[in-house]
N, C-alpha and C positions, 0 to 999 in steps of 0.2 A: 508579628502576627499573633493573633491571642490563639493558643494551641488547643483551645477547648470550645473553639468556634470550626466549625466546616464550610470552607469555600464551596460551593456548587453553582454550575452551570443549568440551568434547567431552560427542556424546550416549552417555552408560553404558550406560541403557536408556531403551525408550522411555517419555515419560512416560505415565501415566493420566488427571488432568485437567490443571491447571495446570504446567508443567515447574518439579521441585526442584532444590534446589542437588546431591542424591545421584542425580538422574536425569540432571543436565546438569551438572557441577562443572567447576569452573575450574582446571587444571595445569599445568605450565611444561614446557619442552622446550629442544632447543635450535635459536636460529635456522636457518633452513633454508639450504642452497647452490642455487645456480640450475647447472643442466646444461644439456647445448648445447638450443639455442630455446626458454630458458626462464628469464622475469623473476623477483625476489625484489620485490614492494610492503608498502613499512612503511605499513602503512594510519593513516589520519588521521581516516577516518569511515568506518560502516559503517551501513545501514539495518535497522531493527527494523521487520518489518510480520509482519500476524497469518498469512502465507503461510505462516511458516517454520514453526508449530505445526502444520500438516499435514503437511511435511515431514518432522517429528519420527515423524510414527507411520509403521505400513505398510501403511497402506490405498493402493489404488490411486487414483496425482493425474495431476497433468499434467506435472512429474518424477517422477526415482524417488527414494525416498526417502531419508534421509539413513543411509548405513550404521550402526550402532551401533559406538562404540567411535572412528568420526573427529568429526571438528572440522566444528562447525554450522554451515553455511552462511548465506550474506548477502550483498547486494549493499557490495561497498567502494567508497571510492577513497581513492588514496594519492599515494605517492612510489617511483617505480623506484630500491630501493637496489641491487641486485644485477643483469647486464642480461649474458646471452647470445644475443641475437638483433642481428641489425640494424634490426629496428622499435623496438627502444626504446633509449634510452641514460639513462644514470643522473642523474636528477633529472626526468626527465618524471616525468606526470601520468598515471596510469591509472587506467581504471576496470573491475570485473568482478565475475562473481560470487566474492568472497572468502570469509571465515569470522568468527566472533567472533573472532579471533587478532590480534596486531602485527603479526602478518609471513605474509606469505602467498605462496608458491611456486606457480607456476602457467605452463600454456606460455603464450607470448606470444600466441599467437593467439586463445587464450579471454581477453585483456583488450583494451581500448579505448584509444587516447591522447587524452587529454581537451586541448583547448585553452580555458584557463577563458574567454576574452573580458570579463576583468571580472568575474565574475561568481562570488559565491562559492561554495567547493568544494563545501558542503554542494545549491546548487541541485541540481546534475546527482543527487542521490539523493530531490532534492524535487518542486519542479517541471517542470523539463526534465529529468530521468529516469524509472525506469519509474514512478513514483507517475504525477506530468502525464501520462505518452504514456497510461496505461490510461483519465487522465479522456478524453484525445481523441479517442482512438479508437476507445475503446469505446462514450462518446455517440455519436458522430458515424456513426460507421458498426454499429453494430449498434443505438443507441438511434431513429437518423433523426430526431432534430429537427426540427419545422415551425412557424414563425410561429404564435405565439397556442396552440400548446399549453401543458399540464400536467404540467409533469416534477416528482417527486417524491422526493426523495434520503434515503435512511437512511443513518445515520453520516454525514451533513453537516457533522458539526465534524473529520471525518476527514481526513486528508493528500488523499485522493481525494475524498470526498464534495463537499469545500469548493471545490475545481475541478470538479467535473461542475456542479455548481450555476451559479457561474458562466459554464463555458463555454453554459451552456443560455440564461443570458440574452445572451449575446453573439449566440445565435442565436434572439432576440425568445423566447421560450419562459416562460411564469408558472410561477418558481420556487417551491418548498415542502421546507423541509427539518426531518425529523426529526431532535435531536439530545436529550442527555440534560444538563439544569441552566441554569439563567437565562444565564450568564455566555458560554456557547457560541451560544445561541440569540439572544442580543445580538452576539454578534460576526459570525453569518451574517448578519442584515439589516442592521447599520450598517456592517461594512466588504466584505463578500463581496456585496452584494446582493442577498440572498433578498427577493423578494418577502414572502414568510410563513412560519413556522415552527412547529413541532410538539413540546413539551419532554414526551417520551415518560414520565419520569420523574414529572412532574406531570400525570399523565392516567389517568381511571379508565379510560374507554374509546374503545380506538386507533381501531378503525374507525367508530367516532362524528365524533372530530376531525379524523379522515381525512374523511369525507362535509363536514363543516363547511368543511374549507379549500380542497376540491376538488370544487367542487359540481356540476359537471358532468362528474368524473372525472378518474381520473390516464389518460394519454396514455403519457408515457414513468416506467416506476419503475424507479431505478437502487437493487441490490440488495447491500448490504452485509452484512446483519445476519441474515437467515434466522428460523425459530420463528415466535414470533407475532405478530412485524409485517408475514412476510408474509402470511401468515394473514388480519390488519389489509388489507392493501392490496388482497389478489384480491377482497375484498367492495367494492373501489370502484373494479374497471379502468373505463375507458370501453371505446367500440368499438372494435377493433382494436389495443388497447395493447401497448405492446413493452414487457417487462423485458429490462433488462441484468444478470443475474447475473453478478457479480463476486465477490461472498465470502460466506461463510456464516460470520459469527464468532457468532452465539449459540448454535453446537453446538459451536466446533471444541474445546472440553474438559469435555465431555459424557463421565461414565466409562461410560455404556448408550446405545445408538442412540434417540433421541428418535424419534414417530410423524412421518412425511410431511406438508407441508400439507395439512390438512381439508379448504379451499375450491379444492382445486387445477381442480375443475371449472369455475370461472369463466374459465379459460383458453379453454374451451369454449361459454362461455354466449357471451361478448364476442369471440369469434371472433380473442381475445390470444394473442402468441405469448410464451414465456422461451426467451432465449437465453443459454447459458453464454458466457462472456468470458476470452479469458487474453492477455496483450498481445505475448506471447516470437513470436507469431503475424504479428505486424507489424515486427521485427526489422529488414527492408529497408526499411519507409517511417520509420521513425525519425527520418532527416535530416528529412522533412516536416513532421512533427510537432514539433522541438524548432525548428524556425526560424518554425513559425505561432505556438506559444507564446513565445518569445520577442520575437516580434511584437508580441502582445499584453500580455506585459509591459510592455515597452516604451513600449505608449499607455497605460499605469496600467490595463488594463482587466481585470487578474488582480493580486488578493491571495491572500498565502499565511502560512504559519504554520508554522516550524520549532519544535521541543518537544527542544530540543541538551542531553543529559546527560552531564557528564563523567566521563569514567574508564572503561577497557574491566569492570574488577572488575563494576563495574555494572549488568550487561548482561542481566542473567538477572530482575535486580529492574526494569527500568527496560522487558522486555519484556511483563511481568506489565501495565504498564500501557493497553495496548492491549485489554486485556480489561475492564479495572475504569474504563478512563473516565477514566484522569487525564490522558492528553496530549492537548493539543489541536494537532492540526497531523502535520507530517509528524514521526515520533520516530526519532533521530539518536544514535547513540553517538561521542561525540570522544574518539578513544584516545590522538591527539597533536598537539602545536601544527604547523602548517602550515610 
């Protein structure tokens, strides 16, 4: 690769369902110069999560959307080659929100200096980044955890699902997680510790299975997936159940607006609340979160699961996967060796 060329991703238009290579095509430029208080990062990885397909369109999110005609956004992190500020100098570590691209231009104040502590670079977009902080604090403080409850996770084999899960039994709580194929649903109870599991894929009827593994009710349902699991799930809150709304991926490439939950009245029956989740919200508690997680790394008491594909070219096929069920774990683009 000619190192004085920049790969980028850029949105053409917005897609309709899945993003194509002629709605989001891959183009060369030239690398960028840094101006006063502003870094140059040759990114080394970049995270792939189903956020950025809302992104793509222009419905109203929790950012704004991504203009059409620049370069797709992403969480990076890299290497400071370029460096006008005095916060960074050349060969630190930063992290930010970057783009699909090699090279990403940006003031220094929208990046981070990452100190790896050992730890490899890919964590800080897995675990102790925003994947982890959304499992932590989204359980924890909007899910409420209590000894002896019913937490119930969809997308369980998910970079997020597979730490909510977890952290719920860290905090005594009888795990259940829905995932999709034998080989995922084996890996949440032999290495993540689910109590029990739900392979959606192999099931005629969800809210059947659901009643089977939760027999006196789901308590906390952590809500990845939207349609008709949750649909599945309001037919079996208990009293006063909390969902955590985190993502909706079985609409986000819907080319027609699907109908609203059916049973959304058992909100009502069971006296349940749904709360929406976005984690950019807890920004200041941060430090607290990646030092309790890392905590618990540290006692073995969190597994996790990076899904690392190489090559930025990649990026567009390799995000497709987060919808069709092939990555299991946090899904990571490696654009250059470390």
């Amino acid at each position: 690769m000619d190192p004085a060329v920049n790969r980028q991703f850029i949105l053409k238009s917005r897609p309709v369902a899945l993003p194509t290579p002629e709605e989001v095509p891959m183009i060369e430029s030239p690398v960028p110069e840094a101006g006063d208080g502003e870094i140059v990062i040759r990114n080394l990885y970049i995270s792939l999560d189903p956020a950025i397909r809302g992104w793509m369109s222009d419905e109203p999110n929790y950012i704004e959307p991504i203009p059409v005609g620049t370069k797709v956004w992403a969480t990076g992190i890299g290497r400071v080659v370029q460096s006008n500020s005095p916060d960074f100098e050349v060969g630190d570590i930063a992290l930010g929100m970057n783009a699909w691209e090699d090279y990403t231009l940006c003031p220094a104040e929208a990046a981070s200096k990452v100190d790896p502590m050992g730890m490899p670079l890919t964590t800080y977009l897995s675990i102790l980044g925003a994947t982890g902080l959304t499992a932590y604090f989204g359980l924890l403080d909007v899910g409420e955890p209590k000894e002896g409850e019913t937490l119930l996770v969809s997308g369980a084999a998910g970079a997020v699902g597979s730490i909510v899960g977890q952290i719920g039994k860290i905090k005594g709580c009888r795990v259940i997680g829905m995932a999709g194929g034998e080989d995922k649903c084996r890996w949440l109870i032999d290495e993540c510790g689910f109590d029990d599991v739900i392979d959606y894929k192999a099931c005629d009827d969800l809210a059947a299975a659901i009643a089977d593994k939760c027999p006196d009710g789901v308590d906390i349902y952590w809500e990845n997936v939207g349609g008709d699991m949750l649909d599945a799930v309001l037919l079996n809150l208990a009293e006063r159940a909390r969902i955590v709304f985190c993502g909706w991926i079985a609409t986000y490439n819907d080319e027609e607006k699907r109908p609203g939950p059916k049973n959304l009245w058992q909100l009502l029956a069971k006296s349940a609340r749904m709360e929406g989740f976005v984690v950019k919200s807890y920004v200041p508690q941060f430090p607290e979160g990646i030092a309790a997680m890392a905590d618990w790394l540290q006692q073995g008491k969190l597994q996790y699961k990076e899904h690392v594909v190489e090559g930025l070219e990649n990026a567009l096929d390799a995000f497709h996967m987060l919808f069709d069920g092939r990555n299991t774990g946090k899904l990571i683009i490696k654009i250059a060796d470390e």
